[in-house]
PQR file with spaces between the fields and no chain letter, atoms N, CA, C, O and H, PARSE charges and radii, in Angstrom:
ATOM       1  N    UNK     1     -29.051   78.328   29.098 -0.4000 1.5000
ATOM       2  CA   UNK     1     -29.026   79.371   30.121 -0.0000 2.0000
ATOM       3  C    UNK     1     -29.603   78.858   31.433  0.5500 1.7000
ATOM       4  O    UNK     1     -29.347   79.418   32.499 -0.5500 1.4000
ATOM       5  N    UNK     2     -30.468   77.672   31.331 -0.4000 1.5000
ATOM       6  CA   UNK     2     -31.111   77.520   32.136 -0.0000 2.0000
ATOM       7  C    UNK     2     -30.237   76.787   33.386  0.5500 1.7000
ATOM       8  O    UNK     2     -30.498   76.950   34.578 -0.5500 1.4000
ATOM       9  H    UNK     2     -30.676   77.217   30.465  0.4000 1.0000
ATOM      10  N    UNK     3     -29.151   75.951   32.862 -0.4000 1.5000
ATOM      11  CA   UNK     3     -28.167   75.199   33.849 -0.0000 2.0000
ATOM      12  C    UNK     3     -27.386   76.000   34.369  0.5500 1.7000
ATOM      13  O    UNK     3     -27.238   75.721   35.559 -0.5500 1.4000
ATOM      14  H    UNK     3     -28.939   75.819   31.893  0.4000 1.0000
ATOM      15  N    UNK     4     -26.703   77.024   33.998 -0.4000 1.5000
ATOM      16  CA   UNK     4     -26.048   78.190   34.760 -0.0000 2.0000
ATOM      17  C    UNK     4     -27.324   78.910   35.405  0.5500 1.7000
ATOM      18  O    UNK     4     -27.225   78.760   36.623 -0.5500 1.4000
ATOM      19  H    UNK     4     -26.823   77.250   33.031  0.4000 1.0000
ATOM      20  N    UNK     5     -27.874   79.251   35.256 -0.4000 1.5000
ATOM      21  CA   UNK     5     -28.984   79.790   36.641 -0.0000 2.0000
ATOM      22  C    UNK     5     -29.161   78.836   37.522  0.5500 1.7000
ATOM      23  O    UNK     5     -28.603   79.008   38.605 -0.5500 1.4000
ATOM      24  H    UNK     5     -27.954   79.373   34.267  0.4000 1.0000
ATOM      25  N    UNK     6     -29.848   77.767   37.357 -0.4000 1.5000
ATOM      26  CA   UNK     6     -29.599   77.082   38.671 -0.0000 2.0000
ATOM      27  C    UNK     6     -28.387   76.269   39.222  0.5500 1.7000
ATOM      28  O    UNK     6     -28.503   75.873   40.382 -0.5500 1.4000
ATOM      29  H    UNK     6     -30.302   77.627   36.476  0.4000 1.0000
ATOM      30  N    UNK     7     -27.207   75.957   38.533 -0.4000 1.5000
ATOM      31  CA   UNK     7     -26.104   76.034   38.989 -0.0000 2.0000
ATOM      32  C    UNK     7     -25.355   77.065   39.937  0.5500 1.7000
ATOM      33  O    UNK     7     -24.857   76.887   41.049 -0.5500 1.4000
ATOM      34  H    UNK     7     -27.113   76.279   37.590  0.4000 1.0000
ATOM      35  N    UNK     8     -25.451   78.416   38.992 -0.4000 1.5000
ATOM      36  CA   UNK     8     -25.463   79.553   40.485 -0.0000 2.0000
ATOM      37  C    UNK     8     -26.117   79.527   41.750  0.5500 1.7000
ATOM      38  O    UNK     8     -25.722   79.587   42.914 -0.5500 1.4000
ATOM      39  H    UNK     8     -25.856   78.560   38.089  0.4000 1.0000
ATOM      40  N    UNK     9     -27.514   79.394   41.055 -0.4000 1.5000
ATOM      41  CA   UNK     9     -28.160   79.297   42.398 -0.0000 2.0000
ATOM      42  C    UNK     9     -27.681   78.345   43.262  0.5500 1.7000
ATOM      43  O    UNK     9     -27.239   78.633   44.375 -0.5500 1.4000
ATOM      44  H    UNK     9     -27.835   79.345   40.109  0.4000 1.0000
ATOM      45  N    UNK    10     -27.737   77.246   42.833 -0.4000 1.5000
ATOM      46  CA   UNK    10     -27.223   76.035   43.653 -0.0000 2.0000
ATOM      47  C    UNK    10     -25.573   76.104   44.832  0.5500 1.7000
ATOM      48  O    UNK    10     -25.238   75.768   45.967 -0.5500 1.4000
ATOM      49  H    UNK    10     -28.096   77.012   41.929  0.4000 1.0000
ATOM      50  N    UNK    11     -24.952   76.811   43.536 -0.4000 1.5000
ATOM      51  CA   UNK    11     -23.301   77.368   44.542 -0.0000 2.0000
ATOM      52  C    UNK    11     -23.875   77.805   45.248  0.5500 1.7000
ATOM      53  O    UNK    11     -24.267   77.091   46.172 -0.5500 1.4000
ATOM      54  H    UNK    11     -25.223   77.085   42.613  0.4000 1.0000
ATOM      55  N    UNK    12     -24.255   79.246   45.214 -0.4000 1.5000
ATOM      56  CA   UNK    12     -24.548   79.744   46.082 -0.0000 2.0000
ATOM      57  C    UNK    12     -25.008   79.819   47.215  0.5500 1.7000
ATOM      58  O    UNK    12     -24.475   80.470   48.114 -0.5500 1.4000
ATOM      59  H    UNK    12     -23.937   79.825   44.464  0.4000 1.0000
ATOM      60  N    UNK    13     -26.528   78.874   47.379 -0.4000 1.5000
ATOM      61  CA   UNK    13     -26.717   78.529   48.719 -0.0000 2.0000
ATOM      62  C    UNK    13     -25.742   76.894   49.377  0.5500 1.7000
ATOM      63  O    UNK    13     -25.885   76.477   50.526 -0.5500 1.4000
ATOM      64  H    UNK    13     -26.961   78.345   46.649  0.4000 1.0000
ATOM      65  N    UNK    14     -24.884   76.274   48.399 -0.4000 1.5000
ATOM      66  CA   UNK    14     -24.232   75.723   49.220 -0.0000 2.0000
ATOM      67  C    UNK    14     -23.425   76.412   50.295  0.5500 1.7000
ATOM      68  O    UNK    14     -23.399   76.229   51.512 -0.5500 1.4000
ATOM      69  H    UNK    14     -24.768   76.613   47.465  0.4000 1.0000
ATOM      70  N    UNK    15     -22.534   77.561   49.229 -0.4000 1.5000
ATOM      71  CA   UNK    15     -21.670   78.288   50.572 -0.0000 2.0000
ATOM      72  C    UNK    15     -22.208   78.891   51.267  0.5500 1.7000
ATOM      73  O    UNK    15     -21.673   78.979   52.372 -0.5500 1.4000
ATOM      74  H    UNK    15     -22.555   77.710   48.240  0.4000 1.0000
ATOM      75  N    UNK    16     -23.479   79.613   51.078 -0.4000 1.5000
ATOM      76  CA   UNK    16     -24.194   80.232   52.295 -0.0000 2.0000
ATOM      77  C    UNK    16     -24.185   79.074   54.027  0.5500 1.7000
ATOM      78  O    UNK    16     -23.840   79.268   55.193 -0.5500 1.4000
ATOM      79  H    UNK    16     -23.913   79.542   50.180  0.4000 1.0000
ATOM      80  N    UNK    17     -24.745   77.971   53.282 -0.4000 1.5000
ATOM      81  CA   UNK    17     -25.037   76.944   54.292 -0.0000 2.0000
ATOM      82  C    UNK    17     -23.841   76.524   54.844  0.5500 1.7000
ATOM      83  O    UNK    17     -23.745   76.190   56.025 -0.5500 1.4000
ATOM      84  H    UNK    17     -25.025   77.812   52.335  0.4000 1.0000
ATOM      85  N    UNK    18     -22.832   76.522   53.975 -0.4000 1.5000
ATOM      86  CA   UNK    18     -21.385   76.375   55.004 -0.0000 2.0000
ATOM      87  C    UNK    18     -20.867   77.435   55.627  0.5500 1.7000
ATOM      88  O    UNK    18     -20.250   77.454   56.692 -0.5500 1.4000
ATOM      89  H    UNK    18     -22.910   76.793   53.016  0.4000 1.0000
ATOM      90  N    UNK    19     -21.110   78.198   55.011 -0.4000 1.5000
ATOM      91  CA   UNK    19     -20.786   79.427   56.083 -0.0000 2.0000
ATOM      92  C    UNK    19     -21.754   79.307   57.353  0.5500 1.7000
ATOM      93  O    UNK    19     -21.077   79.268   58.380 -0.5500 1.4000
ATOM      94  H    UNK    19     -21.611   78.183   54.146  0.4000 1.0000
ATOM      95  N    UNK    20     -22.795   79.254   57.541 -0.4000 1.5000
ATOM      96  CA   UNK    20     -24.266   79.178   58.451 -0.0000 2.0000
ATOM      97  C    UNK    20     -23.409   77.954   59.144  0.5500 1.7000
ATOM      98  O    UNK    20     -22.555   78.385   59.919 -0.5500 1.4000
ATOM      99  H    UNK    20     -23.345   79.286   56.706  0.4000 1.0000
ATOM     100  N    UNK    21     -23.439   77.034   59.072 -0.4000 1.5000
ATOM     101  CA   UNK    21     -22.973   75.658   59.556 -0.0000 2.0000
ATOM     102  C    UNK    21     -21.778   76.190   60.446  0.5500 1.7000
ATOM     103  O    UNK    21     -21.856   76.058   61.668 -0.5500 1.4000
ATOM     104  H    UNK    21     -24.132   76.684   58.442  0.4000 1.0000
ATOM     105  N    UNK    22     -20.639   76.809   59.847 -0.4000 1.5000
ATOM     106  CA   UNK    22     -19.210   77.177   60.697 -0.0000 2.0000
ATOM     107  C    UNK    22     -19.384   78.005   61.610  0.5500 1.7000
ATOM     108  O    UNK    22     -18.718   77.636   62.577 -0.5500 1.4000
ATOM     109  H    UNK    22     -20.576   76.916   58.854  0.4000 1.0000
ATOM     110  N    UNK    23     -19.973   79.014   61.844 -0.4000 1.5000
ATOM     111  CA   UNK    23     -20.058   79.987   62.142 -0.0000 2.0000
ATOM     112  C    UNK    23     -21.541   80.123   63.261  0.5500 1.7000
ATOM     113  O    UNK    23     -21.464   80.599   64.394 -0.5500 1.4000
ATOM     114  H    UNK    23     -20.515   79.314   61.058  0.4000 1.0000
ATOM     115  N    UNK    24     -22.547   79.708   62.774 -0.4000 1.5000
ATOM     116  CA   UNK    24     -23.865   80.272   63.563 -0.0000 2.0000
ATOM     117  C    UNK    24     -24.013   78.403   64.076  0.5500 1.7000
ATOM     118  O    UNK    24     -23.613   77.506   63.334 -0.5500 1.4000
ATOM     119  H    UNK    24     -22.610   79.321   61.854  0.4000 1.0000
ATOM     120  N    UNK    25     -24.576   78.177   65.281 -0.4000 1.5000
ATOM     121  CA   UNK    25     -25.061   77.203   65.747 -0.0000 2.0000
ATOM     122  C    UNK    25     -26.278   76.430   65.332  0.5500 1.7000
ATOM     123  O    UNK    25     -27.255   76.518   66.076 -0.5500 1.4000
ATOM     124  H    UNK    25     -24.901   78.906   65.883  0.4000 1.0000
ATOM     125  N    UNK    26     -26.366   75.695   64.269 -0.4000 1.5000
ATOM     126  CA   UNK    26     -27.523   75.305   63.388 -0.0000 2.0000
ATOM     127  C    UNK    26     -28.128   73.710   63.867  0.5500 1.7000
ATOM     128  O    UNK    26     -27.492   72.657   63.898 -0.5500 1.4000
ATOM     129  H    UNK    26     -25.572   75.623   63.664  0.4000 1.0000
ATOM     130  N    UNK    27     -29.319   73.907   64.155 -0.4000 1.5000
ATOM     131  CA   UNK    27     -29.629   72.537   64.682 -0.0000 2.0000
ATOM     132  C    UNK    27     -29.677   71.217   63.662  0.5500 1.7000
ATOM     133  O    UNK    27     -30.075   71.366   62.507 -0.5500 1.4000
ATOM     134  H    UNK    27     -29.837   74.762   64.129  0.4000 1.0000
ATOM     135  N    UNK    28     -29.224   69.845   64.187 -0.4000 1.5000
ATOM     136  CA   UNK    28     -29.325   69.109   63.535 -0.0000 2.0000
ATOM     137  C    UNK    28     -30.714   68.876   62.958  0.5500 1.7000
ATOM     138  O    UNK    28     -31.708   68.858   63.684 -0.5500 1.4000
ATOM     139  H    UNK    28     -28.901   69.724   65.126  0.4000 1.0000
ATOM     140  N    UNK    29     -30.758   68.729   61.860 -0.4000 1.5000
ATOM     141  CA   UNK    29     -32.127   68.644   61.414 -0.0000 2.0000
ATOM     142  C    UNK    29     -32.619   67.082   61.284  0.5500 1.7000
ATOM     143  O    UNK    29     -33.789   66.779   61.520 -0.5500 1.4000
ATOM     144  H    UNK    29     -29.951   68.745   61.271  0.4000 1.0000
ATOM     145  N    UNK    30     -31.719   66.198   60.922 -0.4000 1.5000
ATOM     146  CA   UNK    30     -32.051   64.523   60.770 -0.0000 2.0000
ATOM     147  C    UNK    30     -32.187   64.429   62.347  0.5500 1.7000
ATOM     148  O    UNK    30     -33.353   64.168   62.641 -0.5500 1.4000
ATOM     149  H    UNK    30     -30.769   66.445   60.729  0.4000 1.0000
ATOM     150  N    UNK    31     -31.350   64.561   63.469 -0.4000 1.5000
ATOM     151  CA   UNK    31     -31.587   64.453   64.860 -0.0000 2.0000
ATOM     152  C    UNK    31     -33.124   64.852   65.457  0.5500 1.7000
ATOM     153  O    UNK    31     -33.600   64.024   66.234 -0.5500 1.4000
ATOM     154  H    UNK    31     -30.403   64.773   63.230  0.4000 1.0000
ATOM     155  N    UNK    32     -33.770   65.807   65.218 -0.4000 1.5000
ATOM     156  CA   UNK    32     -34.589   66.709   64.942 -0.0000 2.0000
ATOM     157  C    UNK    32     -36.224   66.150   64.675  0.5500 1.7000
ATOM     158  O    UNK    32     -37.307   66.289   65.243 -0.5500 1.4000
ATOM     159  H    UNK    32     -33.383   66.479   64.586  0.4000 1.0000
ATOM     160  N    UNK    33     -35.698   65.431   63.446 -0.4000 1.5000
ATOM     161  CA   UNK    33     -36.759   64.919   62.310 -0.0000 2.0000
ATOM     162  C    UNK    33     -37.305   63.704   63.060  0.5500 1.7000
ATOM     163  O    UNK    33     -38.462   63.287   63.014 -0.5500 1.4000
ATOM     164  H    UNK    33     -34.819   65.318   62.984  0.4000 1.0000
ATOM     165  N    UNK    34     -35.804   62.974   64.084 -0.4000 1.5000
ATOM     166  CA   UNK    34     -36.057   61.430   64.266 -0.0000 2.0000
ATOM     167  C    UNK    34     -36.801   61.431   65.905  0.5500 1.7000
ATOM     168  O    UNK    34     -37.480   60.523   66.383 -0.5500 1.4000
ATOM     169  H    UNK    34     -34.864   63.314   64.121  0.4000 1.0000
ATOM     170  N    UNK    35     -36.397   62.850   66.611 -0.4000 1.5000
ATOM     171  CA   UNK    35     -36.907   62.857   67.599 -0.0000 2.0000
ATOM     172  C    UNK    35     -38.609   62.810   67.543  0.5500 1.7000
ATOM     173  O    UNK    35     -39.528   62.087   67.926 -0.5500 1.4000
ATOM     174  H    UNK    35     -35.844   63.588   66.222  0.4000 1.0000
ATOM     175  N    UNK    36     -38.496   63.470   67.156 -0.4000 1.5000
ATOM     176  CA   UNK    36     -40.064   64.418   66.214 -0.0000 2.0000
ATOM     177  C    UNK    36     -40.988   62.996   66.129  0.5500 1.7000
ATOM     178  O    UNK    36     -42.014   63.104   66.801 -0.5500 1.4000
ATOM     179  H    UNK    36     -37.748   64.057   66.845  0.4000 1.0000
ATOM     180  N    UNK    37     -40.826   61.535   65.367 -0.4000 1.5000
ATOM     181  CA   UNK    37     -41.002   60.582   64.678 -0.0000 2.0000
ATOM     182  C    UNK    37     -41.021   59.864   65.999  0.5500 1.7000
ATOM     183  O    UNK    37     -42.077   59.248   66.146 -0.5500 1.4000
ATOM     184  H    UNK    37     -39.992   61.448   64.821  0.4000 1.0000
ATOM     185  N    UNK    38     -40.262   59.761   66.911 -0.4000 1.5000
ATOM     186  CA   UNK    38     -40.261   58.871   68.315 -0.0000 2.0000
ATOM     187  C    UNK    38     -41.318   59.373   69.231  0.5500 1.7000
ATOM     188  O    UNK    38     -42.028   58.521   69.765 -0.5500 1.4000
ATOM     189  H    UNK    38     -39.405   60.262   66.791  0.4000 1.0000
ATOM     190  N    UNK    39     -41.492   60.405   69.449 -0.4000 1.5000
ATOM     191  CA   UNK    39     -42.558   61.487   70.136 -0.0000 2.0000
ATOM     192  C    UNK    39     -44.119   60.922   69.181  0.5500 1.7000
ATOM     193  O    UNK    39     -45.104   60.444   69.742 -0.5500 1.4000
ATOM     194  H    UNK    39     -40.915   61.097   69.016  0.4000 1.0000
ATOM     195  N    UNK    40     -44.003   61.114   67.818 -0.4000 1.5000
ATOM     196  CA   UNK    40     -45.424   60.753   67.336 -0.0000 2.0000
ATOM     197  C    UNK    40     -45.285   59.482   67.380  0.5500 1.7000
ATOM     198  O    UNK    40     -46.431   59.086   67.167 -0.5500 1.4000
ATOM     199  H    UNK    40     -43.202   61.503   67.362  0.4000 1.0000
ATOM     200  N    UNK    41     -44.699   58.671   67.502 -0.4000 1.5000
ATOM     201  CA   UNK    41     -44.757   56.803   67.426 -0.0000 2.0000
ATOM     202  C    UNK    41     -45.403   56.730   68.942  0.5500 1.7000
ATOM     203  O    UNK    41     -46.430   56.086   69.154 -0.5500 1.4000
ATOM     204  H    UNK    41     -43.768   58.992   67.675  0.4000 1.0000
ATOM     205  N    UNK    42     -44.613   57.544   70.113 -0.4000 1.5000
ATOM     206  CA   UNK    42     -45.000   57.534   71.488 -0.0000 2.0000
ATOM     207  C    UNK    42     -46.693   57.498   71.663  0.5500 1.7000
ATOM     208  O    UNK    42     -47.336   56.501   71.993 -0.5500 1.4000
ATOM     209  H    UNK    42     -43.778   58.068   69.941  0.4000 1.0000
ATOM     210  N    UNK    43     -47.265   58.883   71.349 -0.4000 1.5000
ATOM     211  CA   UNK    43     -48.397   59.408   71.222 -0.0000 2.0000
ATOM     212  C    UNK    43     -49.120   58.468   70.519  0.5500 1.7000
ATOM     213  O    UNK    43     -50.026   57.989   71.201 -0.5500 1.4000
ATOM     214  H    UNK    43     -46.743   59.693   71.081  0.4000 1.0000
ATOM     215  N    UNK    44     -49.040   58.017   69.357 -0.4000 1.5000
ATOM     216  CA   UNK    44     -49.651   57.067   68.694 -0.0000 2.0000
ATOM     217  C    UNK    44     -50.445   55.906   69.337  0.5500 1.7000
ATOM     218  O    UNK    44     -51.627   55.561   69.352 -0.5500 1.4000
ATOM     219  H    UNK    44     -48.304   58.405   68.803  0.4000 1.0000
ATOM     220  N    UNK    45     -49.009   55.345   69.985 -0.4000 1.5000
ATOM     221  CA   UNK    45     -49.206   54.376   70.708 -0.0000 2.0000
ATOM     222  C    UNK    45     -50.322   54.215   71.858  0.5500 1.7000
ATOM     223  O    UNK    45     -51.118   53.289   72.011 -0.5500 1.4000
ATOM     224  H    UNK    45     -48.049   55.624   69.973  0.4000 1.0000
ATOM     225  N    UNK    46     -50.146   55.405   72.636 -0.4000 1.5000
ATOM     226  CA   UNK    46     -50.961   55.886   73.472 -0.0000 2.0000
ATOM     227  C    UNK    46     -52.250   56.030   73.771  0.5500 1.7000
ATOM     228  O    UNK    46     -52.845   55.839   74.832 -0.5500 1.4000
ATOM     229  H    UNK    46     -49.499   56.157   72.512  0.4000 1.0000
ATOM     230  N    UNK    47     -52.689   56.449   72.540 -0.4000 1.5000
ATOM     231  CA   UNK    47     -53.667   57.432   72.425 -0.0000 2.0000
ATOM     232  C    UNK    47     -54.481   56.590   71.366  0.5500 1.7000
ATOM     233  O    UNK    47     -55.559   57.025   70.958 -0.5500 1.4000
ATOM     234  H    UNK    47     -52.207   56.603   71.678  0.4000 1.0000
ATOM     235  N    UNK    48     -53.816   55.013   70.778 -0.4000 1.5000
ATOM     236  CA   UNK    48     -54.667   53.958   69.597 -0.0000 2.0000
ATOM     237  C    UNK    48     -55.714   53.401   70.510  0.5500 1.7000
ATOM     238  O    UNK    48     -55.681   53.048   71.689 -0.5500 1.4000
ATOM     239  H    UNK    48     -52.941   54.660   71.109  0.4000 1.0000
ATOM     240  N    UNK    49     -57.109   53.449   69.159 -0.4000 1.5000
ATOM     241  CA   UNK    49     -58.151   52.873   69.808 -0.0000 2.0000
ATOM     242  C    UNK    49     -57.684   51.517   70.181  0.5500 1.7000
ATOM     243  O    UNK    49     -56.641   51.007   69.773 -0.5500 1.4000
ATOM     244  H    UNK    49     -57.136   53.736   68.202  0.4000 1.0000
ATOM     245  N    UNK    50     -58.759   50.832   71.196 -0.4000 1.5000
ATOM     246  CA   UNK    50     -58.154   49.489   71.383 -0.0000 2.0000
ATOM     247  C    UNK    50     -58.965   48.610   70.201  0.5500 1.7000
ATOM     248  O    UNK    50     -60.105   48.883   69.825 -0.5500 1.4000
ATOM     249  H    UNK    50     -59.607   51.247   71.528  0.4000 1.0000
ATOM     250  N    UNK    51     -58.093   47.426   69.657 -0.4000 1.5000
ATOM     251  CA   UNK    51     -58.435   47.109   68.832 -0.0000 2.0000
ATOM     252  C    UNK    51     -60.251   45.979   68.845  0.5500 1.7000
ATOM     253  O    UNK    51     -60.420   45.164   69.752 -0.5500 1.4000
ATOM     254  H    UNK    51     -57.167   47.204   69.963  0.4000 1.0000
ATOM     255  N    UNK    52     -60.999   46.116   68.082 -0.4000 1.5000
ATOM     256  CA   UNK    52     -62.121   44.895   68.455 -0.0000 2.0000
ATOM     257  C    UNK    52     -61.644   43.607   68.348  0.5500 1.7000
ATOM     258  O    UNK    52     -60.769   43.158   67.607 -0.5500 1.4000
ATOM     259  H    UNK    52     -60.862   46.778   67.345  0.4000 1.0000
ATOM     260  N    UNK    53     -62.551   42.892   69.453 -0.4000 1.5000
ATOM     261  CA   UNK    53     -62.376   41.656   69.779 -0.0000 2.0000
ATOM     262  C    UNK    53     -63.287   40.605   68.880  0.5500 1.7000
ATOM     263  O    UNK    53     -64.496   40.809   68.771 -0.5500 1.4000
ATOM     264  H    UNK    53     -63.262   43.257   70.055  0.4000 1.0000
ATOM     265  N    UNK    54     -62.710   39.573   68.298 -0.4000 1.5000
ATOM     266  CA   UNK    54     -63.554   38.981   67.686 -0.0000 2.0000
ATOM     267  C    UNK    54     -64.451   37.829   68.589  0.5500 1.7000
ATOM     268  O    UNK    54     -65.100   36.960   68.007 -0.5500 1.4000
ATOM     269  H    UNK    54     -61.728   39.408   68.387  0.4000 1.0000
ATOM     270  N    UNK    55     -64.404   37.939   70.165 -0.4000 1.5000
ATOM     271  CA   UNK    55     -65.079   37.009   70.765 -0.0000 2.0000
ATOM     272  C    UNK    55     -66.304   37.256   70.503  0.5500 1.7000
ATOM     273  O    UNK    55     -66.907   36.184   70.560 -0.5500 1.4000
ATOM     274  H    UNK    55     -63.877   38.646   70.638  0.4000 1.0000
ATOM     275  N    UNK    56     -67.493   38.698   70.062 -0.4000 1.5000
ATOM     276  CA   UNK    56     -68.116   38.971   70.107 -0.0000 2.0000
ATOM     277  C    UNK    56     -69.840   37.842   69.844  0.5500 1.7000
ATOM     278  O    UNK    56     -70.916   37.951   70.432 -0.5500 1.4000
ATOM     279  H    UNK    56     -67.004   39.569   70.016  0.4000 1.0000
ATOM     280  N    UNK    57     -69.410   36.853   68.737 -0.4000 1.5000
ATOM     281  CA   UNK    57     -69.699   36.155   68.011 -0.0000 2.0000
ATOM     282  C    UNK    57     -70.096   35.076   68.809  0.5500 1.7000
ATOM     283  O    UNK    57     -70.475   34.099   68.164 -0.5500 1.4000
ATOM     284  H    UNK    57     -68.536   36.764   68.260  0.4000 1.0000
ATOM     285  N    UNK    58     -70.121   34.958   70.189 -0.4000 1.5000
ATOM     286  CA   UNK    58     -70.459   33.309   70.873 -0.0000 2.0000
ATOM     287  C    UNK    58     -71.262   33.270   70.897  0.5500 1.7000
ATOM     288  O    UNK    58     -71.818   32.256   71.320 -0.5500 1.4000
ATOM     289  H    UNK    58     -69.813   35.752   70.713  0.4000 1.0000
């Protein structure tokens, strides 16, 4: 019983999501995800302590 319940379930929100997809304007989500990932790599970068120097030692 248990594979037909989530098999339904599973149809089901596939066609929901194709319907959503055809019809309503749905943002790319991988586009989205990678912008998201370039913005925190940016910031990262930015905002990293500077690293110590090992000249300290003379």
């Amino acid at each position: 019983m248990g594979i037909l319940r989530s098999g339904f379930s599973f149809t089901v929100g596939t066609i929901f999501g194709v319907y959503l997809a055809q019809n309503y304007n749905v943002p790319n989500i991988r586009k989205l995800a990678n912008s998201g990932l370039v913005i925190a790599k940016h910031i990262e970068e930015n905002y990293r302590k500077p690293k110590k120097r090992d000249d300290d030692f003379d």
